[in-house]
C-alpha positions as a LaTeX table, in Angstrom:
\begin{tabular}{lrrr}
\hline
Residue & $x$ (\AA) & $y$ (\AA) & $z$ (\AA) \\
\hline
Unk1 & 5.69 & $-26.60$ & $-18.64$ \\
Unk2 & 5.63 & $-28.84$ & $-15.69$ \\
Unk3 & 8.60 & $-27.08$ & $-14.30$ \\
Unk4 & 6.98 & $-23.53$ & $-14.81$ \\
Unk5 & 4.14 & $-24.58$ & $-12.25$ \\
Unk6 & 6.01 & $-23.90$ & $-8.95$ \\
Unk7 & 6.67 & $-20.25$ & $-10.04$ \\
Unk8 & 3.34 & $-19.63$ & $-10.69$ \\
Unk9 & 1.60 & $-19.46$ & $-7.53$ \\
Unk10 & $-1.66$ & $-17.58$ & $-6.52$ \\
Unk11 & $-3.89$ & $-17.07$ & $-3.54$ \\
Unk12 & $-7.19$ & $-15.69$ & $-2.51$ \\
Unk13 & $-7.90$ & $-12.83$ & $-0.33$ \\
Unk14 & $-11.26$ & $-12.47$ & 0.84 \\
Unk15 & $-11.70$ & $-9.57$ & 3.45 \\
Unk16 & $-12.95$ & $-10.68$ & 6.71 \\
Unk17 & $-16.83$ & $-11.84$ & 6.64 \\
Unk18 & $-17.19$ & $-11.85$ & 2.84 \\
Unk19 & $-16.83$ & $-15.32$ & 2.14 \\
Unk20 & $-19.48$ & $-16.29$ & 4.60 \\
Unk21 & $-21.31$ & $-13.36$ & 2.90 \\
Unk22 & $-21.09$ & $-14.87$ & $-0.51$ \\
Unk23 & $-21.85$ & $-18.43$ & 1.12 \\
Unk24 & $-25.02$ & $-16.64$ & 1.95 \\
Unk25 & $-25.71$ & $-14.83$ & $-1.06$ \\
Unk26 & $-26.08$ & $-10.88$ & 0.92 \\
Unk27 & $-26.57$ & $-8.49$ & $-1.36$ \\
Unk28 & $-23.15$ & $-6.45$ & $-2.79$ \\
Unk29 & $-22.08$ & $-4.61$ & 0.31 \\
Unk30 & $-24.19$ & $-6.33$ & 3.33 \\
Unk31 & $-22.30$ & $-7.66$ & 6.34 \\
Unk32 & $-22.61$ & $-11.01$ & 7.53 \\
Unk33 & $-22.33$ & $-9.88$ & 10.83 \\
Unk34 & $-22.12$ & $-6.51$ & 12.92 \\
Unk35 & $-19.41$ & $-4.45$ & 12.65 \\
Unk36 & $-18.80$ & $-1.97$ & 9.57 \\
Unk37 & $-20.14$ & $-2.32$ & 6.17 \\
Unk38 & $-17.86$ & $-4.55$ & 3.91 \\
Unk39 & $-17.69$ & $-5.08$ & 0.40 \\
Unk40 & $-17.60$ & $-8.21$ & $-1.64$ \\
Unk41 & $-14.80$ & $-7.92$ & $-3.28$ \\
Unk42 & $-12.20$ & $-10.21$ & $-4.20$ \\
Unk43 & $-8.59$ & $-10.15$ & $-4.98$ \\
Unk44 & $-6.31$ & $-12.85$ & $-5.97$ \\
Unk45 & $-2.58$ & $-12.69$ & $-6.40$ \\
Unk46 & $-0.31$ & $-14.50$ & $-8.76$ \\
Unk47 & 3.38 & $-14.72$ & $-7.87$ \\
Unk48 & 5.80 & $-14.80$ & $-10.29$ \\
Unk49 & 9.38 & $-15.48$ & $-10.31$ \\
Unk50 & 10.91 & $-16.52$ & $-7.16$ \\
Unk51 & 10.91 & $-14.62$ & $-3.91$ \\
Unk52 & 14.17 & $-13.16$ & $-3.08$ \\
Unk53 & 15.35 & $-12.56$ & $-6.74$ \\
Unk54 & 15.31 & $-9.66$ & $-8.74$ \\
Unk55 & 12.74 & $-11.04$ & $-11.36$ \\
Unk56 & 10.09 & $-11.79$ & $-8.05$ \\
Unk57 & 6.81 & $-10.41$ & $-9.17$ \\
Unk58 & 3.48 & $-10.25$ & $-7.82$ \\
Unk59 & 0.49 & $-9.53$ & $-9.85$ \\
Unk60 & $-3.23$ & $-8.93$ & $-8.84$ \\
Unk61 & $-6.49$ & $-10.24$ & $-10.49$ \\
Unk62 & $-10.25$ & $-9.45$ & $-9.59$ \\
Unk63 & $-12.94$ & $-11.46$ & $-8.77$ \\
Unk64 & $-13.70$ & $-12.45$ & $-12.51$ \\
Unk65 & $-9.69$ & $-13.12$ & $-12.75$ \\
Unk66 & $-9.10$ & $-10.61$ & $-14.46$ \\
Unk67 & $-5.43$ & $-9.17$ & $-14.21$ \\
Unk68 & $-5.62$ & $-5.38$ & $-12.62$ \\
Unk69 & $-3.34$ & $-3.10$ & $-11.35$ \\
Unk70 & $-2.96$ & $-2.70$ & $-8.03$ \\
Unk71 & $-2.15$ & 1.29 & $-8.13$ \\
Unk72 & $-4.78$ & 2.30 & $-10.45$ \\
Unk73 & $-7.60$ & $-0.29$ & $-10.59$ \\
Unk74 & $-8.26$ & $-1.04$ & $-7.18$ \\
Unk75 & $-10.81$ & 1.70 & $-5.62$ \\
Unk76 & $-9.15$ & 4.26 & $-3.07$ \\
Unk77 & $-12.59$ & 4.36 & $-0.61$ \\
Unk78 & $-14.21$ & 1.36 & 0.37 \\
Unk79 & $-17.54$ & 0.32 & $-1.64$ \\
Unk80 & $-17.35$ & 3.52 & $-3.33$ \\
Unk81 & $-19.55$ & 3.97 & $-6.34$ \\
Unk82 & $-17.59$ & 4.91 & $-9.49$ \\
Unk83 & $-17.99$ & 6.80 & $-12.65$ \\
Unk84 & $-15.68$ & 5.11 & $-16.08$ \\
Unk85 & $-13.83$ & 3.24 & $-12.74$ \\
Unk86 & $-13.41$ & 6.62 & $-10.61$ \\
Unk87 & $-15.17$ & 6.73 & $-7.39$ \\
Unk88 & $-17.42$ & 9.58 & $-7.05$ \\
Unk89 & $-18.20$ & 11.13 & $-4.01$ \\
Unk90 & $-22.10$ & 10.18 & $-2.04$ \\
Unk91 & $-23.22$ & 10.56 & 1.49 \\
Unk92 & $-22.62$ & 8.60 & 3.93 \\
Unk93 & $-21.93$ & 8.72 & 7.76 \\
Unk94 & $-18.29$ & 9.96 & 8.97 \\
Unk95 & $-17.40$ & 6.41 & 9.64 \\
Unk96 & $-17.61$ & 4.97 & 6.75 \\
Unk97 & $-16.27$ & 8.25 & 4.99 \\
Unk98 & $-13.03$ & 7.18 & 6.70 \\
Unk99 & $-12.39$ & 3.50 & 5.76 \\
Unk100 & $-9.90$ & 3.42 & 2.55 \\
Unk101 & $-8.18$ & 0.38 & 0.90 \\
Unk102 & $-4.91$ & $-0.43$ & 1.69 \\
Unk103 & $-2.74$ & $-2.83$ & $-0.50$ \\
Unk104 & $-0.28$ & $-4.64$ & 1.45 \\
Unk105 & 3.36 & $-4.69$ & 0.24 \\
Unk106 & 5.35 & $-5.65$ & 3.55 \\
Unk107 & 4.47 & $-7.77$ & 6.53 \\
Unk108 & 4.87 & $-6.65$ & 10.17 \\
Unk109 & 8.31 & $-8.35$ & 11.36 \\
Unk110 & 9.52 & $-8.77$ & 7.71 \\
Unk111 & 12.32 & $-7.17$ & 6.30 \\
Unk112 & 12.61 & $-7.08$ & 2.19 \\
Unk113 & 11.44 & $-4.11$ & 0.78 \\
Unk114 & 8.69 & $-4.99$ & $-1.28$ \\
Unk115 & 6.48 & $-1.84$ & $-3.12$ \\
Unk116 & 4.37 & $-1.47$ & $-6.06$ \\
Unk117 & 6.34 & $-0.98$ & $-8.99$ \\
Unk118 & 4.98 & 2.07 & $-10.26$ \\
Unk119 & 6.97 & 2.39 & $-13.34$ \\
Unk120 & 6.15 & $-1.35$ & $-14.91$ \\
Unk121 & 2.78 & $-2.18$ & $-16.76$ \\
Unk122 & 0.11 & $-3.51$ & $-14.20$ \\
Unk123 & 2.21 & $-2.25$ & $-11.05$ \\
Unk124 & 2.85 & $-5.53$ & $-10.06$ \\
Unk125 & 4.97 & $-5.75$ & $-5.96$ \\
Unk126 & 8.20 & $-6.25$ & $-6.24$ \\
Unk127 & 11.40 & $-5.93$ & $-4.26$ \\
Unk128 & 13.15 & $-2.79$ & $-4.41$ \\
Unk129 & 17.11 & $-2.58$ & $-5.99$ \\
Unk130 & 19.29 & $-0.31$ & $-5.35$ \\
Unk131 & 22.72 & $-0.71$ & $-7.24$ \\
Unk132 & 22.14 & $-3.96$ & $-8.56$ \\
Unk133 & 21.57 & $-5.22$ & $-4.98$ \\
Unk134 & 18.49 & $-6.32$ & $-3.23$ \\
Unk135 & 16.95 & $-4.04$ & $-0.49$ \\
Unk136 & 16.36 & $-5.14$ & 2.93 \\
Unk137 & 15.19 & $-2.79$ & 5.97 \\
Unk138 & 17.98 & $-3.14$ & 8.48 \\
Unk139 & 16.88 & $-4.30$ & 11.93 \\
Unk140 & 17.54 & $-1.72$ & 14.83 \\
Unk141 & 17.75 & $-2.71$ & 17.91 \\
Unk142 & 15.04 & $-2.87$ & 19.67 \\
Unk143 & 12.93 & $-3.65$ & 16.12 \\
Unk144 & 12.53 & $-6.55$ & 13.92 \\
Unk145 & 11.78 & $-5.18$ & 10.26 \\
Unk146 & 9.36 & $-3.77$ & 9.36 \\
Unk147 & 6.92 & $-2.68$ & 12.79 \\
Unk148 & 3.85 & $-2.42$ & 11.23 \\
Unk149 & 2.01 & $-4.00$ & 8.51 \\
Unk150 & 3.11 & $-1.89$ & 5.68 \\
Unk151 & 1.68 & $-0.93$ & 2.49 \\
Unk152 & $-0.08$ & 2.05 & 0.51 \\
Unk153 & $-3.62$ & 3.24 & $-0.74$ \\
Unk154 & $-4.25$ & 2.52 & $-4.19$ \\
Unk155 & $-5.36$ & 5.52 & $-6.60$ \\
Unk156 & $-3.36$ & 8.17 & $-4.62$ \\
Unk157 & $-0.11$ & 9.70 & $-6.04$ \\
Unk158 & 2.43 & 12.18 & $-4.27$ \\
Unk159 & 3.20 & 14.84 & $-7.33$ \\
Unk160 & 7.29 & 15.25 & $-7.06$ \\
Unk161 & 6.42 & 18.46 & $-9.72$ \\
Unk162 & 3.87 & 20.03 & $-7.05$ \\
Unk163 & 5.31 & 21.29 & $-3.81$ \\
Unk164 & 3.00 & 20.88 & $-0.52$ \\
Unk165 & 1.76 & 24.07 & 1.46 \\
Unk166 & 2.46 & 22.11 & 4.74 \\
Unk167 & 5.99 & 20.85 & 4.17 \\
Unk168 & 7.22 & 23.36 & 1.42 \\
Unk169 & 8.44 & 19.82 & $-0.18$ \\
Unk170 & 7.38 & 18.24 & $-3.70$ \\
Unk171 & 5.67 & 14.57 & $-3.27$ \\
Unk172 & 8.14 & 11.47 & $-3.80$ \\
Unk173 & 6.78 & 9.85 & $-6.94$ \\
Unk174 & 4.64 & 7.41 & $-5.32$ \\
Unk175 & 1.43 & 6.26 & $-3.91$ \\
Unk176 & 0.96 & 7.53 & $-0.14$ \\
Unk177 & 2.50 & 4.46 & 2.00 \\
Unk178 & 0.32 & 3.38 & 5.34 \\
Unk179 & 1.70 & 2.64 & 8.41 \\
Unk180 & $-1.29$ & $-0.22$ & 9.60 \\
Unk181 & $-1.15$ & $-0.98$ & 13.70 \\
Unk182 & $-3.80$ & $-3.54$ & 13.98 \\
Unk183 & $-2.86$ & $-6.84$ & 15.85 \\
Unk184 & $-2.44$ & $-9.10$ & 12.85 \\
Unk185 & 0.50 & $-10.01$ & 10.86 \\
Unk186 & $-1.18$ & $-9.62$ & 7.26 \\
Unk187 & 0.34 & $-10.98$ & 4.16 \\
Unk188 & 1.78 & $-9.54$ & 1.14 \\
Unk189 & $-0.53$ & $-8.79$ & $-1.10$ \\
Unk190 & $-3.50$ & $-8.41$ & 0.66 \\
Unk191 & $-6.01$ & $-5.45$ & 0.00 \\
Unk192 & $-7.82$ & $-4.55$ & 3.37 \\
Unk193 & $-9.87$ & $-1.98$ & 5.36 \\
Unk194 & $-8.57$ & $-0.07$ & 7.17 \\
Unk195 & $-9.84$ & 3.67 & 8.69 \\
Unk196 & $-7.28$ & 6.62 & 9.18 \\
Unk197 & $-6.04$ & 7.49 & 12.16 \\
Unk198 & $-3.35$ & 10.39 & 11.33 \\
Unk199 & 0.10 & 11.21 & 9.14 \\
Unk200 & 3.39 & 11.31 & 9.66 \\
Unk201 & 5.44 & 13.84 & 7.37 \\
Unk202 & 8.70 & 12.47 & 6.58 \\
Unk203 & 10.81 & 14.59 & 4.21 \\
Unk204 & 13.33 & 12.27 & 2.45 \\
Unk205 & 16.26 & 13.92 & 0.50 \\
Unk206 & 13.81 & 16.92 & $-0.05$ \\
Unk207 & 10.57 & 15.07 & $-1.16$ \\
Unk208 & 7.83 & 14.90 & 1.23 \\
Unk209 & 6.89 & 11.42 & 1.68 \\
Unk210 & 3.53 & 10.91 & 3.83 \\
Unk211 & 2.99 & 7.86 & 6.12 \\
Unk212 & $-0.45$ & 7.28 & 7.13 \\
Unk213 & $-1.20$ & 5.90 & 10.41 \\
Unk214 & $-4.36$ & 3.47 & 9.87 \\
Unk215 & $-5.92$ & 0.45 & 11.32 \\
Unk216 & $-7.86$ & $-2.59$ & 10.25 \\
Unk217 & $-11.10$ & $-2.27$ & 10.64 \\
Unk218 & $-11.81$ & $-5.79$ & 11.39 \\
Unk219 & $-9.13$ & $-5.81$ & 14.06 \\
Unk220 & $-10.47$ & $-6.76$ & 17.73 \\
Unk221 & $-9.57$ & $-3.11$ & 18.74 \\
Unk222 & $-10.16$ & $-0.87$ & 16.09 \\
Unk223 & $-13.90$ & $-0.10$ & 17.69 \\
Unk224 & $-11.46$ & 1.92 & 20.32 \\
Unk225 & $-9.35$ & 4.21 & 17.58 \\
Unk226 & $-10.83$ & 7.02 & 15.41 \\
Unk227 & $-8.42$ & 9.70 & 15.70 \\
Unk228 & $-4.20$ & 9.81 & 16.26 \\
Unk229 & $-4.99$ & 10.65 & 19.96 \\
Unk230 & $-6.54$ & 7.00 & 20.61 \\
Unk231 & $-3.11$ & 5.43 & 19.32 \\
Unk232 & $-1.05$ & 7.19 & 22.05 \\
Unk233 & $-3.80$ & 6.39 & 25.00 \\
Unk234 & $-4.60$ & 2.17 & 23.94 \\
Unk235 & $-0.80$ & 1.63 & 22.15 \\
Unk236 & 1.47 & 3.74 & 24.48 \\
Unk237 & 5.04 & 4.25 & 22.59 \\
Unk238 & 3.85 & 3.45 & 19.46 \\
Unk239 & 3.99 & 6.28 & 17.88 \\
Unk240 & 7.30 & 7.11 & 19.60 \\
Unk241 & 9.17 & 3.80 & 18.06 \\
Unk242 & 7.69 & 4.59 & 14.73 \\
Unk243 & 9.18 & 8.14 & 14.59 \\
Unk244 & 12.24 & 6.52 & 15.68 \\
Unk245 & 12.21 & 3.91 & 13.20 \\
Unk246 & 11.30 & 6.40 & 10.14 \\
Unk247 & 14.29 & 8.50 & 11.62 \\
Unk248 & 17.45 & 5.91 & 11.96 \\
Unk249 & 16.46 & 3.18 & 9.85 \\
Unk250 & 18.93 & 4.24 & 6.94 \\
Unk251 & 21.48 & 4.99 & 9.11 \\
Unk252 & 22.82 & 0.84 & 9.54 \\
Unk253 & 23.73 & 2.67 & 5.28 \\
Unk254 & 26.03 & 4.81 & 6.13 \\
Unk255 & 23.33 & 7.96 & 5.75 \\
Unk256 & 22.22 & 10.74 & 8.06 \\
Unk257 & 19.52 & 10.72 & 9.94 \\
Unk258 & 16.19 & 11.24 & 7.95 \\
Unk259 & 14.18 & 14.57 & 8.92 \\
Unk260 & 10.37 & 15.29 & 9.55 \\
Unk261 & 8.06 & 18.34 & 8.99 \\
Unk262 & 6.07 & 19.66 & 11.68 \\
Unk263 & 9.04 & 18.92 & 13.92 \\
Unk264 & 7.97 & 15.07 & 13.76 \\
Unk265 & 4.58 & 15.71 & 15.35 \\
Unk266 & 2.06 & 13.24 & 14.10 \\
Unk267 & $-1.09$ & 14.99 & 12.79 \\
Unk268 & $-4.71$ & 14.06 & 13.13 \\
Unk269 & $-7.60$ & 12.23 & 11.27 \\
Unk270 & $-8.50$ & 15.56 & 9.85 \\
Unk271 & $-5.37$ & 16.27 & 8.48 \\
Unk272 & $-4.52$ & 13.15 & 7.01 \\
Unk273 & $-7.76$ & 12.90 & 5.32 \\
Unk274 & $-7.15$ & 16.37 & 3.77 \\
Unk275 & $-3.60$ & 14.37 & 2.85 \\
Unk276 & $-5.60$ & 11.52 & 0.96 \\
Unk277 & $-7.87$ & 14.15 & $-1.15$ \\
Unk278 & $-4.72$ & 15.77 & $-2.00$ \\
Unk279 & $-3.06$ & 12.84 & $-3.80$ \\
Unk280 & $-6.31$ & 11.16 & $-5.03$ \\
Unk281 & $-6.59$ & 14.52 & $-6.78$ \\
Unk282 & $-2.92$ & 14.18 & $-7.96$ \\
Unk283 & $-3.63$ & 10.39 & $-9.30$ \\
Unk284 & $-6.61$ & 11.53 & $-11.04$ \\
Unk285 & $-4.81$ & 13.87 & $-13.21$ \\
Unk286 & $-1.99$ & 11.35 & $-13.93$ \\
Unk287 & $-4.69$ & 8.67 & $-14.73$ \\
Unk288 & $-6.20$ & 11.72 & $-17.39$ \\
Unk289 & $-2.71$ & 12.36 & $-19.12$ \\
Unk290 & $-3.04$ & 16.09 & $-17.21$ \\
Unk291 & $-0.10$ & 15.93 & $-15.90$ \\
Unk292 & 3.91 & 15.32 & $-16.22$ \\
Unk293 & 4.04 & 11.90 & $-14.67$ \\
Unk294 & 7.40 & 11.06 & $-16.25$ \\
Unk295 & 8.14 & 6.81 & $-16.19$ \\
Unk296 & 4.70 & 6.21 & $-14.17$ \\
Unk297 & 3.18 & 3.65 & $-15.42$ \\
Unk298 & $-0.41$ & 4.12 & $-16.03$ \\
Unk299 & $-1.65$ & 0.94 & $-17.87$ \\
Unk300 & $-5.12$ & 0.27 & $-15.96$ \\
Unk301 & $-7.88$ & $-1.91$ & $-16.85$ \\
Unk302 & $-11.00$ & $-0.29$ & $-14.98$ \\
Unk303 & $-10.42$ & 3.45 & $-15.64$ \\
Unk304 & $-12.47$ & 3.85 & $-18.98$ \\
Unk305 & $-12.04$ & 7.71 & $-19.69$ \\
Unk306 & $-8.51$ & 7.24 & $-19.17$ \\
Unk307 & $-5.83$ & 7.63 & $-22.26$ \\
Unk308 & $-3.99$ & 4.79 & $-21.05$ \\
Unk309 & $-7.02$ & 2.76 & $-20.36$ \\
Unk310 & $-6.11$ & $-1.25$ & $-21.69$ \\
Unk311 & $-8.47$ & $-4.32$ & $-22.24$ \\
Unk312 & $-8.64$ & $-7.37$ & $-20.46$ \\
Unk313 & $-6.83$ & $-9.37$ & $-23.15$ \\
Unk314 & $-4.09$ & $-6.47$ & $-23.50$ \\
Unk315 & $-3.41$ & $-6.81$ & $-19.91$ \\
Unk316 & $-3.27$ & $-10.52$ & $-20.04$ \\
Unk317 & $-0.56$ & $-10.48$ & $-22.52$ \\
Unk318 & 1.12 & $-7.52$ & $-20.63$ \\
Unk319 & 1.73 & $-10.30$ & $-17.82$ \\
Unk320 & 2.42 & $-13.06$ & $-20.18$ \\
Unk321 & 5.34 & $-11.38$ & $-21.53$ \\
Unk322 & 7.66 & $-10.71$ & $-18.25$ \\
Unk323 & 10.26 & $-12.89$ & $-18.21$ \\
Unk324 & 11.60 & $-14.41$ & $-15.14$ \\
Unk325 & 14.18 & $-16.91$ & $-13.87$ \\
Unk326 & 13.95 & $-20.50$ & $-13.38$ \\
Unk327 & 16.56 & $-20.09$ & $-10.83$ \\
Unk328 & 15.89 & $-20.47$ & $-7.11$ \\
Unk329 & 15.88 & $-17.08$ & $-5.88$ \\
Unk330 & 18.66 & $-15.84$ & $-3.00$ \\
Unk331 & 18.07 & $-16.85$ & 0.95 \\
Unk332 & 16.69 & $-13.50$ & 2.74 \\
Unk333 & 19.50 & $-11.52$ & 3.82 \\
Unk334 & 21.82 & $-12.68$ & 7.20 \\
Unk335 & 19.94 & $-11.08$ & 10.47 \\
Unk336 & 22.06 & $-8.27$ & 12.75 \\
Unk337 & 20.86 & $-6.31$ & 15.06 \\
Unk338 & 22.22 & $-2.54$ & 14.83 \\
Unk339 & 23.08 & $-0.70$ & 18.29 \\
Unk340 & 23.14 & 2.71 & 17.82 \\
Unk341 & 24.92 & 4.75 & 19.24 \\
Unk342 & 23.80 & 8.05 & 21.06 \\
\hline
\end{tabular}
């Protein structure tokens, strides 16, 4: 057993100002300081397996330690009110309308390809395979990884069955990823604030395949950034290095370059948010069995009405059954820089 410890590591992720909050016993939802409204919620994450290794596995609990999954259990709008563990729509100012959770599967400056593994029980992160290899981002000169805090928005799914007015393109299959550009280097695993700034729309071998453009909202800056305009006046080239990245960084693979709709014009607040609806409308039908959602998973804890709705204890053995490795897991892969060519 003693040898089992090591692999079994967790952490605690407190957003920014609720733990001195809770240290002052606010009520659900009060700030311990100005700046936006904050919830008091809790995540914890369990790691499983060893990093670099096929097996690697990272699981989520709440703040009664509870295991949850990170795709379905964890709400899509901040402090949202919820009805059977769906959030239900009430007023509120524009500001807050706008601040989502984000679940963090890749560091800024990082490299493996970590994501929510949408077609296991619990969606724990993992790193991605592809042909019995592990997947790393290649690093293109002038980038290191990954160049922004990347992750996704829980309770959203892109439909690949349901093609998009916009892009003419059916969704990819998975939760809509988020492009975060605050100034901090978060860590895997962590669920944050953030408020919508715009969308890209990549379209990858056909599929449409959204990337939000977001920021922290406890960042030092994000008081200056409430639309996709701010991010080209305070962040200048930004936006131009992620197109960039989005478009070459499979090439270093021996593919072609990937393509964008809209002519790889980034599109605003407005339209992203219209983006979100979309998808939270397409997980909500997956969640209810209304829906072909082929190998998703759809074990959740929190969604009552739903079909695949499990209990606490169900979940805990869920976890308790993967199997992992007791080997040490691979060293991340050797560093290159690519120069491409024009």
């Amino acid at each position: 057993m003693r040898a089992l410890l090591p692999l079994l590591r967790t952490s605690w992720a407190w957003p920014v100002g609720a733990a001195a909050a809770a240290a002052g016993r606010l009520p659900r939802g009060a700030s311990a300081g100005p700046g936006p409204r904050r919830t008091m919620a809790l995540y914890r994450t369990e790691e499983r397996g060893q990093p670099h290794s096929p097996d690697y596995r990272l699981f989520f609990k709440n703040v009664a330690g509870h295991y949850i999954s990170p795709f379905h259990d964890i709400p899509l709008k901040v402090d949202s009110e919820e009805e059977n563990g769906i959030p239900t729509k009430r007023a509120r100012n524009d500001e807050y309308e706008n601040v989502f959770n984000m679940v963090v599967e890749v560091p800024r400056w990082t490299n493996a390809k970590m994501e929510i593994a949408t077609k296991e029980p619990l969606n724990p992160i993992k790193q991605d395979v592809k042909d019995g290899k592990l997947r790393y981002v290649a690093n293109i000169f002038p980038h290191k990884g990954y160049i922004w805090n990347y992750g996704a928005l829980p309770q959203t799914w892109e439909d690949p069955h349901r093609k998009d007015k916009s892009t003419d393109c059916c969704g990819d299959n998975d939760p809509i990823d988020v492009c975060e550009i605050g100034s901090k280097v978060l860590s895997r695993g962590e669920v944050v604030h953030v408020k919508i700034l715009g969308v890209l729309a990549l379209i990858d071998q056909g599929e449409t395949d959204w990337k939000l453009i977001a920021i922290n909202v406890n960042d030092p800056e994000a008081s200056k950034f409430h639309d996709i305009e701010d991010v080209k006046k305070y962040k200048p080239g930004y936006l131009e290095a992620t197109l960039n990245w989005f478009r070459f960084y499979k090439i270093p693979e021996g593919k072609p370059e990937n393509q964008f709709a809209f002519n790889g014009e980034f599109k605003n607040k407005a339209f992203a948010l219209e983006v979100i609806k979309s998808t939270h409308e397409c997980w909500k039908a997956l969640l209810m069995d209304k829906c072909d959602g082929g190998a998703i998973n759809c074990t959740n804890v929190q969604v009552c009405d739903s079909p695949f709705h499990c209990s606490e204890e169900e979940a805990r053995s869920l976890v308790e059954s993967v199997s992992f490795s007791l080997n040490k897991g691979s060293n991340e892969e050797d560093q290159v820089w690519h120069f491409l060519g024009k």
